[in-house]
C-alpha positions in Angstrom: 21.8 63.3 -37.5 22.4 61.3 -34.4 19.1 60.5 -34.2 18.6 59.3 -37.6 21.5 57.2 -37.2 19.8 55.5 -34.4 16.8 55.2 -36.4 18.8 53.3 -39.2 21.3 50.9 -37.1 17.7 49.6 -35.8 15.9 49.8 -39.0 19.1 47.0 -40.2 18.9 44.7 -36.9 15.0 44.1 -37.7 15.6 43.6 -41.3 18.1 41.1 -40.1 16.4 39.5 -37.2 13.4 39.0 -39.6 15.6 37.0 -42.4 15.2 33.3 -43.1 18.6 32.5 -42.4 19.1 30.4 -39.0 20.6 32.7 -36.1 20.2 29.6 -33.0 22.7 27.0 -33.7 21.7 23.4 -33.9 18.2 24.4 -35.3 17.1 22.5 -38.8 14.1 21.4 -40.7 12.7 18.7 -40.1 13.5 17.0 -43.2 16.8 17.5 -42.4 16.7 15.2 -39.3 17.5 11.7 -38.4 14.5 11.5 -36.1 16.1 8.8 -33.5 13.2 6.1 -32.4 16.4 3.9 -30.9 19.4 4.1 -29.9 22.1 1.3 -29.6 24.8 1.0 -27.5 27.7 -1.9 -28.0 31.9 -2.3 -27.6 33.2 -3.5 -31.0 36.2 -6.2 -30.3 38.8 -3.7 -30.7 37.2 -1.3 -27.7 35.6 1.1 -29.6 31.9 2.6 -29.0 29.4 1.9 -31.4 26.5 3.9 -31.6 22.9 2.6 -34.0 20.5 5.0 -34.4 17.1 3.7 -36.0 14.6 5.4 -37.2 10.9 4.6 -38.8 10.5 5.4 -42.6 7.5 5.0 -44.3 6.9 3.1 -48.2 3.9 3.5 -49.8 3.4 1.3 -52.5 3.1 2.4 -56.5 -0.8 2.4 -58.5 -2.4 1.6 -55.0 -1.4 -2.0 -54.8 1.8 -2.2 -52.6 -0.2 -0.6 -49.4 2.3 1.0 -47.3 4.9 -0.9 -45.7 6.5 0.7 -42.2 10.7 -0.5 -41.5 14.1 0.8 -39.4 16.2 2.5 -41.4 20.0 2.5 -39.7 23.3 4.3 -39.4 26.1 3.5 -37.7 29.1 5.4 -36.1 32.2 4.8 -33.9 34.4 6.6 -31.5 36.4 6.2 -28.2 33.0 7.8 -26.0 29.6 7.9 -26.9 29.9 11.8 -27.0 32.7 10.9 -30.0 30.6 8.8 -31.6 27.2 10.4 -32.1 29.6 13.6 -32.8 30.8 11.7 -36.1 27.3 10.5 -37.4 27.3 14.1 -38.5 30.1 12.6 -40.9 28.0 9.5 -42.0 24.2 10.4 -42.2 23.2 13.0 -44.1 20.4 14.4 -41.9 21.2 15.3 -38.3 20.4 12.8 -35.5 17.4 14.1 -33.3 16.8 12.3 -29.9 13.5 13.8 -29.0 11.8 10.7 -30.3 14.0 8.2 -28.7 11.5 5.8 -27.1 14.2 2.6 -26.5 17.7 2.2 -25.2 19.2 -1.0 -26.3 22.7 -2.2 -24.8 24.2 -4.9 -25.7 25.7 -7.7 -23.2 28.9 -7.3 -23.7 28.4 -3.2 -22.4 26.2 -4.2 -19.7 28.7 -6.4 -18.0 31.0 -3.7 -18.4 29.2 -1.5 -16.7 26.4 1.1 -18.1 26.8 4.8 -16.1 30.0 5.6 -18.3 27.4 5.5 -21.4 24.4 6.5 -19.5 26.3 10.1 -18.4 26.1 10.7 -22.1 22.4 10.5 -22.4 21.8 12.1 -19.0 23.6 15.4 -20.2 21.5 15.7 -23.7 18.8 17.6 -23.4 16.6 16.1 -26.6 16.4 12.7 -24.8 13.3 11.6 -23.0 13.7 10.2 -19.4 10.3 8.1 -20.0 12.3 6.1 -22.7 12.8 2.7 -21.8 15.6 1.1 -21.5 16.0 -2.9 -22.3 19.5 -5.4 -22.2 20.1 -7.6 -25.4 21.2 -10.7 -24.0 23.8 -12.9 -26.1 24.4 -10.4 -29.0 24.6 -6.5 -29.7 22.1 -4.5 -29.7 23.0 -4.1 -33.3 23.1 -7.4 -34.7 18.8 -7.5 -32.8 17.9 -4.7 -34.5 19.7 -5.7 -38.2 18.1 -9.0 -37.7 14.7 -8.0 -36.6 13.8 -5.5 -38.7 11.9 -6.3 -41.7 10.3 -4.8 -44.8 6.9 -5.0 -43.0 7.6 -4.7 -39.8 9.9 -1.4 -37.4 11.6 -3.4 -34.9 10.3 -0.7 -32.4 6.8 -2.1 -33.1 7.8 -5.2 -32.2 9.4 -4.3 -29.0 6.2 -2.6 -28.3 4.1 -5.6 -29.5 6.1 -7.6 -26.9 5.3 -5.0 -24.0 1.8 -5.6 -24.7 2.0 -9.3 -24.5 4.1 -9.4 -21.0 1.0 -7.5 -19.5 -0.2 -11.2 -19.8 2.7 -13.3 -18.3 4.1 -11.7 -15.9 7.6 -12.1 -16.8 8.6 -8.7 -16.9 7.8 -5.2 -17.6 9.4 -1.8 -18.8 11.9 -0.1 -17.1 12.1 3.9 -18.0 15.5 5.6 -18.2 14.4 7.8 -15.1 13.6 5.2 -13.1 17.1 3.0 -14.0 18.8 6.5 -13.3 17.3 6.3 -10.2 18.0 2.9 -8.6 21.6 3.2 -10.1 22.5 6.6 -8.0 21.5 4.4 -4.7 24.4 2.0 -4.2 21.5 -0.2 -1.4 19.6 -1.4 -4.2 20.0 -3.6 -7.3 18.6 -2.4 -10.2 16.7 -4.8 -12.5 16.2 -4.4 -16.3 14.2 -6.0 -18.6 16.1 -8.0 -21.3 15.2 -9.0 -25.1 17.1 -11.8 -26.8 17.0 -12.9 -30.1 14.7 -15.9 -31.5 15.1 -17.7 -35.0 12.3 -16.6 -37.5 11.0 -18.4 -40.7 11.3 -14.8 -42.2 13.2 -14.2 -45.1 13.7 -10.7 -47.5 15.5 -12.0 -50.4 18.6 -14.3 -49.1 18.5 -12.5 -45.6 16.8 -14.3 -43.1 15.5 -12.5 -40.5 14.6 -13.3 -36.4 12.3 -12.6 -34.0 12.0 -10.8 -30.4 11.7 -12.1 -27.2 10.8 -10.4 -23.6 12.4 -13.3 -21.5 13.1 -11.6 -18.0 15.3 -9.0 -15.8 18.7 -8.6 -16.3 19.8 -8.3 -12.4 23.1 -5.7 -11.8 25.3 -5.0 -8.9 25.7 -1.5 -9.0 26.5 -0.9 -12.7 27.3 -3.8 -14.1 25.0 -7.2 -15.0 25.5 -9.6 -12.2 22.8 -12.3 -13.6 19.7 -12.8 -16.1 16.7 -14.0 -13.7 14.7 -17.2 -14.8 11.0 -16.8 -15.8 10.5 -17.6 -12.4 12.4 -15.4 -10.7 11.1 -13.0 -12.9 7.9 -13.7 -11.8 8.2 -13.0 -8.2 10.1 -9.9 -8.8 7.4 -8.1 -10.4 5.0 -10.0 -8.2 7.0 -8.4 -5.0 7.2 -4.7 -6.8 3.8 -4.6 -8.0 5.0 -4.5 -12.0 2.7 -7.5 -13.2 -0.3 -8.1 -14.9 -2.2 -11.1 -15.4 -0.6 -14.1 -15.7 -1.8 -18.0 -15.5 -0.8 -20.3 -12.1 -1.0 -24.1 -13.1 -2.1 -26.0 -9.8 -3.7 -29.7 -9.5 -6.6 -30.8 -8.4 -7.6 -33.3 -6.2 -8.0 -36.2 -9.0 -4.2 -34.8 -10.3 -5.7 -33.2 -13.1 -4.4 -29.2 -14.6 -6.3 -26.5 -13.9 -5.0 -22.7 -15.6 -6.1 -20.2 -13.1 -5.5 -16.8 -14.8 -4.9 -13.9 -12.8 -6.7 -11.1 -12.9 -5.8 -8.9 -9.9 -2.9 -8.8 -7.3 -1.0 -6.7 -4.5 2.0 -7.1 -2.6 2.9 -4.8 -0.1 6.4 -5.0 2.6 5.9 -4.7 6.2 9.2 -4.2 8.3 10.0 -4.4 11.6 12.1 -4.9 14.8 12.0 -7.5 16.5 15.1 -7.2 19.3 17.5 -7.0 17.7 16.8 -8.8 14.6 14.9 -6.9 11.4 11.9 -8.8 9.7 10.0 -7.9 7.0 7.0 -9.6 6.2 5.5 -9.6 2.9 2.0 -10.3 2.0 0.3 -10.7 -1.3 -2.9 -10.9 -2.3 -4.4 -12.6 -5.3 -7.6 -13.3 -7.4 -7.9 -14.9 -10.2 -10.0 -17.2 -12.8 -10.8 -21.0 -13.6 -9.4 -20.6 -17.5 -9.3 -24.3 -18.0 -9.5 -27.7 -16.6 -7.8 -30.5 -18.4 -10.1 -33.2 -17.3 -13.3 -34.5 -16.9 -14.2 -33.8 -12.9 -16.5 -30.8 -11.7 -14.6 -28.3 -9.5 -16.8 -25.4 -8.7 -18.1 -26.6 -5.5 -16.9 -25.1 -2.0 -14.7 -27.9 -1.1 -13.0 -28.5 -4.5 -12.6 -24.2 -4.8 -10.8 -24.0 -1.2 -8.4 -26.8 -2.0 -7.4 -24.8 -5.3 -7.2 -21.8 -3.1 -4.7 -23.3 -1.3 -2.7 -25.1 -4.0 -2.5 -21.3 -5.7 -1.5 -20.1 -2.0 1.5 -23.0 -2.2 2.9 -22.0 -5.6 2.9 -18.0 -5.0 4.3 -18.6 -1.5 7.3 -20.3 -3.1 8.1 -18.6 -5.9 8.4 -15.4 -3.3 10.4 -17.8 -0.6 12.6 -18.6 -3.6 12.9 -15.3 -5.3 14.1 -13.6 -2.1 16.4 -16.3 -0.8 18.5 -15.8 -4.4 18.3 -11.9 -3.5 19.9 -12.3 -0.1 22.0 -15.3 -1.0 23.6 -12.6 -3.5 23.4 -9.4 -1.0 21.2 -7.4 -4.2 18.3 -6.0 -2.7 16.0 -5.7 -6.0 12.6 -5.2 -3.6 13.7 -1.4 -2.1 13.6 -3.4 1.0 15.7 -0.9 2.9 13.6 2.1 1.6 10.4 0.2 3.4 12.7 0.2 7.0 14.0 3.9 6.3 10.1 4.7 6.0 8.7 3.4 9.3 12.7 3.7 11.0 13.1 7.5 9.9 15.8 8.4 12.5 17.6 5.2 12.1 18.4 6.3 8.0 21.7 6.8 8.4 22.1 3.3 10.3 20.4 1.7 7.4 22.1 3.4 4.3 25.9 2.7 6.1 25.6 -0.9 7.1 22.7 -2.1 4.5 24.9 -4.2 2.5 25.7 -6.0 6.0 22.1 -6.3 7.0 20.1 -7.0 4.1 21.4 -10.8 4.1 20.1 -10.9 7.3 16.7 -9.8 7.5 14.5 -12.7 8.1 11.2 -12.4 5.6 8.2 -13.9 6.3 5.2 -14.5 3.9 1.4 -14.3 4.0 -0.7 -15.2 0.8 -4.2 -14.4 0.6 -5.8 -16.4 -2.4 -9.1 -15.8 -4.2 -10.9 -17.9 -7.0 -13.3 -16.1 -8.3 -15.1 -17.7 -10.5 -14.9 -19.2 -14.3 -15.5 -18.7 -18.2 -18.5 -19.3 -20.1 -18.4 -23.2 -18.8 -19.6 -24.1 -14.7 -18.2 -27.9 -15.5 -15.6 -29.6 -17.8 -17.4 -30.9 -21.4 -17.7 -34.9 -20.5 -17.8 -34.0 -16.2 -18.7 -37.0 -14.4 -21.7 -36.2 -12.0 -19.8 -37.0 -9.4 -18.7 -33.7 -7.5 -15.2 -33.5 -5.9 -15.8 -33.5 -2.5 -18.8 -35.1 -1.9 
């Protein structure tokens, strides 16, 4: 008998075990998820959290002639914390929210100059969220009112993000920043961490009476610790990504000789830091190198000729030079080391960490930088000379 009890108490745990209902908690089908492409972070005016999670829904058309159309669908929840307010979207959406998927973190401005670890600790403890997500600062709205606004009936605002990623690949103004690697800079309280930011532009877009806006990568967002400090200028932006090796290509606009444009594009560069001590006085030299292409002249002479090449070569050298003189100088003027300078002099000064990571915010305005450019013109597109060139040859 006892054994045949055994027998049957394990004959009813297998008939159980192999049941459709759901024994982990938290698991659903899918269509029963809010599958989370991005998340939104703002304050509303009266202090509240406000959480947007958007997601990317597929329409397909009726009789084969609407095509399929791809747009952001939306919902929207409050609370005192984050962790309150993605706890009562269970109240408002009727599928559960799923971060898995999240491939963008928007804040808006008004968070960021708050500060941004009290809502990052949120998305650091949840297990579904990717660390490879990036992470982006909406500058002069909430990260609400860009995605409401730039989502249309033809077009999931994450695409567009994405579409914009692309195109910075090709102007050097900035370039992704992943949750890790924020996560990162932020737990070192040396360095300044820099994150892209997205602003709204005016559209000639309209779905129905709505009019609808654009997106615009314009720069980095620049914070001291936690909280936005600044928005750089393009400029700025420039030699930041020049200095941590985040850019692409890019077009330098020099003169030549006879005053006329030339668009040299870039098509490869390097920086690198070299530190030292000098005394007692730290230096840090940084040298860049760069190539790049004759995209266009706007005049008439011929410039591919030795003499004419070198002095382009060295009007490129000029402008690189002081965007980096220029993009440092604002650094140390405002004690935010964005370059992991102090990482570069813990490297070669290994038994002098401790020195570094006590007194850096004392040093770093300090440090006396030094620049070396090494410019390269390669060569040209399709056309040696200008259409109309004189046959006169610069230099001659």
């Amino acid at each position: 008998m006892r054994k045949f009890a055994v027998i049957s108490a394990l004959l009813v745990i297998v008939t159980a075990l192999s049941g459709c209902a759901q024994i982990a908690r938290g698991r659903a089908e899918i269509d029963k998820l809010f599958i989370t492409r991005i998340l939104s972070i703002d304050k509303t005016p009266d202090g509240k959290v406000m959480l947007t999670l958007t997601t990317k829904s597929l329409q397909i058309g009726g009789n084969g002639g609407g095509g399929q159309t791809q747009k952001g669908e939306s919902v929207v929840s409050e609370g005192d914390t984050v962790f309150e307010a993605a706890r009562n979207l269970l109240i408002y959406a009727d599928r559960r929210p799923h971060y898995g998927h999240t491939e963008y973190i928007l804040f808006g401005e008004e968070i960021a100059k708050e500060g941004l670890l009290p809502y990052l600790d949120f998305i650091s403890r949840q297990y579904e969220f990717r660390y490879n997500a990036k992470v982006y600062i909406v500058r002069g709205a909430t990260a609400n009112s860009l995605v409401k606004k730039t989502n249309t009936q033809k077009m999931f605002v994450g695409d567009r993000i994405a579409s914009i990623e692309e195109s910075a690949q090709n102007t050097t103004l900035s370039t992704t920043v992943t949750l890790n690697e924020a996560l990162l800079i932020f737990d070192n309280k040396n360095l300044a961490t820099f994150l892209p930011f997205i602003e709204e532009k005016k559209a000639i877009i309209k779905e129905g009476e709505e009019e609808k806006s654009d997106v615009l990568l314009r720069g980095y967002a620049i914070f001291k610790r936690d909280k936005l400090f600044t928005f750089t200028s393009e400029e700025q932006a420039r030699g930041i990504s020049w200095i941590m090796n985040r850019s692409g290509s890019g077009i330098i606009i020099v003169k030549s000789k006879a005053g006329e444009k030339v668009s040299l594009e870039i098509i490869a560069n390097k920086a690198k830091q070299i530190p030292r001590i000098e005394g007692n006085e730290l230096r840090c030299t940084i040298e860049m190198s760069i190539t790049s292409n004759i995209g266009e002249i706007m005049g008439t002479e011929t410039l591919l000729n030795p003499e004419s090449v070198k002095y382009l070569k060295t009007e490129q050298e000029k402008i690189v030079k002081q965007i980096l003189e220029k993009t440092v100088r604002l650094s140390q003027e405002n004690n935010l080391d964005q370059f992991s300078t102090i990482t570069k002099f813990i490297f070669k000064y290994p038994m002098m960490r401790d020195y570094f990571e006590k007194n850096w915010k004392d040093l770093y305005p300090d440090v006396k930088f030094d620049f070396k450019v090494d410019s390269n013109i390669k060569g040209t597109y399709l056309l040696n000379d200008p259409t109309g060139s004189t046959e006169k040859v610069m230099g001659e």
